[in-house]
C-alpha positions as CSV (number, residue, x, y, z in Angstrom):
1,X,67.3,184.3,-1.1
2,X,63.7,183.9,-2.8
3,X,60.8,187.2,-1.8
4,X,57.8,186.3,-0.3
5,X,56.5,186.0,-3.8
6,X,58.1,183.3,-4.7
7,X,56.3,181.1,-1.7
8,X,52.8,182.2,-3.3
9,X,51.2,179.5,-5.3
10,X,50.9,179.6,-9.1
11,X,48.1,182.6,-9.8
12,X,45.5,180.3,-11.4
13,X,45.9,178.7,-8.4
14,X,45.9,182.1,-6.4
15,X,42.6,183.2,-8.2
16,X,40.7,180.3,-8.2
17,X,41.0,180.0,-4.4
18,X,40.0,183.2,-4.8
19,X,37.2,183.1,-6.5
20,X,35.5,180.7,-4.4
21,X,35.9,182.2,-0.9
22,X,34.8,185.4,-2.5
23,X,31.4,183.9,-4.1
24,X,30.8,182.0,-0.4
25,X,31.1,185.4,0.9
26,X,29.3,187.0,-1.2
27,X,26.1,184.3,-1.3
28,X,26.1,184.7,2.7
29,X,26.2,188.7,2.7
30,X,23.8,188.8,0.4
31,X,21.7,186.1,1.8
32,X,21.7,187.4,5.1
33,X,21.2,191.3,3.5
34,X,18.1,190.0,1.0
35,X,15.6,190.8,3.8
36,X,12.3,189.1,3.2
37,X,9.5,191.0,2.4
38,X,6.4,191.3,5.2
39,X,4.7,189.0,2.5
40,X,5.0,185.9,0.8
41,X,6.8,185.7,-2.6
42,X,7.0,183.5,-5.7
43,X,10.4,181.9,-6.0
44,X,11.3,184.2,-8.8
45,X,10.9,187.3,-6.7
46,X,13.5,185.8,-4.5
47,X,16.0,184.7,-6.5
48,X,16.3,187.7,-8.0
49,X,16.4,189.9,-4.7
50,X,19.0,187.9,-3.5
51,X,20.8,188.2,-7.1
52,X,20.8,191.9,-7.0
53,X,22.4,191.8,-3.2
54,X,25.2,189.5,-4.4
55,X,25.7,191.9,-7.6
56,X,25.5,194.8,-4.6
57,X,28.5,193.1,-2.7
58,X,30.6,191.8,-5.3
59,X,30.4,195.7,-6.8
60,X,31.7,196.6,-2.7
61,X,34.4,193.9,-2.7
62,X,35.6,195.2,-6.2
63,X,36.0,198.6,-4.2
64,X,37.6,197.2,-1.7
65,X,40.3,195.2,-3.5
66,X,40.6,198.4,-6.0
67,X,41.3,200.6,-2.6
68,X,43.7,197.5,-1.4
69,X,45.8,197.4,-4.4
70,X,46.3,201.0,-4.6
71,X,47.7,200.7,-1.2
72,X,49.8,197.5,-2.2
73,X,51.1,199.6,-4.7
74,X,51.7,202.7,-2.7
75,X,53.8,200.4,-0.5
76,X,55.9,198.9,-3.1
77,X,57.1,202.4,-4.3
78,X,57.9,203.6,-0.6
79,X,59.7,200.4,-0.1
80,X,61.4,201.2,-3.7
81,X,60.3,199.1,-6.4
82,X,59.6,200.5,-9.8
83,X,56.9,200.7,-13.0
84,X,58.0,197.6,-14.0
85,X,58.2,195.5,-10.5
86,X,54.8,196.9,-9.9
87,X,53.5,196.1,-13.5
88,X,54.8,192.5,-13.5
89,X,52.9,191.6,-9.5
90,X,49.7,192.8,-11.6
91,X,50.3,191.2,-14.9
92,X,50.5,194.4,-16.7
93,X,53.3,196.1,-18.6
94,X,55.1,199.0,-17.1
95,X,53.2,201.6,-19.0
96,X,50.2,200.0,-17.6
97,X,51.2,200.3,-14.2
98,X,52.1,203.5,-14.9
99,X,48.6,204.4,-16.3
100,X,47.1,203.0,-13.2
101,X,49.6,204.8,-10.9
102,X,50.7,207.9,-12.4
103,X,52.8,209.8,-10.7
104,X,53.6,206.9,-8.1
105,X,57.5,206.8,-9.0
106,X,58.9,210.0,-8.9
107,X,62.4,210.6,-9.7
108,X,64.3,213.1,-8.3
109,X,67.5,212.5,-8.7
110,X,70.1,215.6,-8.8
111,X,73.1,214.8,-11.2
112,X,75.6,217.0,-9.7
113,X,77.9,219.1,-12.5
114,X,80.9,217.2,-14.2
115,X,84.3,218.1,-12.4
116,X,85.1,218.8,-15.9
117,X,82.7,221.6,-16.3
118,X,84.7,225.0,-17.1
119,X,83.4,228.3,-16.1
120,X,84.7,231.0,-18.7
C-alpha cells in the first residue's frame, strides 16, 4: 500500500506552489506591516520600506519552517524511521540528516550474551 508520500505531487511541483503562496503572503504581511510615515514620501522611500518588511517576514517564515521541520523530523524518529528515511524526505544524504539531527536516532539496543558463551 503506497505512504502518504507517494499522493504528494512531484517537488518542483511542491515548491513552486510553494513559493508563490509564500511570496503572496509575504507581500501582504509586509504591506499591511510597512506603516506609512506621518509624511508624504517619494516612491523610492516606499518601495524600499516595504522591501525591508518582506525581507523581515520571509527571515520569520524561514524560522518557522526551520522550527516545523525539526518537529517533522522529531516525529519521524518517534514513529521509527531512520537517518536515511529522514535524509531522503529532505533531499539530503544520511550523514546530512544526521548533521542536522544529531543525536535524533538513538540506538539502544542490548545484544544479549551468546548461549554459547562459557564461564571458566
Amino acid at each position: 500500500m503506497p505512504g502518504p508520500a507517494s499522493d504528494l505531487p512531484p517537488p518542483g511541483e511542491t515548491a513552486a506552489l510553494l513559493s508563490q503562496v509564500v511570496d503572496e503572503l509575504t507581500w501582504r504581511i509586509a504591506r499591511d506591516s510597512a506603516h506609512p510615515p506621518a509624511e508624504p514620501v517619494n516612491t523610492a522611500d516606499s518601495a524600499r520600506r516595504r522591501a525591508l518588511a518582506r525581507l523581515r517576514v520571509l527571515r520569520s517564515v524561514k524560522q518557522a519552517v526551520t522550527s516545523l521541520e525539526d518537529q517533522a523530523a522529531h516525529a519521524a524518529a518517534a514513529s521509527g524511521a531512520g537517518y536515511p528515511e529522514i535524509g531522503q524526505a529532505v533531499s539530503m544524504s544520511r550523514q546530512g540528516a544526521r548533521r542536522r539531527w544529531p543525536g535524533l536516532i538513538t540506538t539502544s539496543t542490548h545484544i544479549p550474551p551468546s548461549s554459547e558463551h562459557r564461564s571458566s
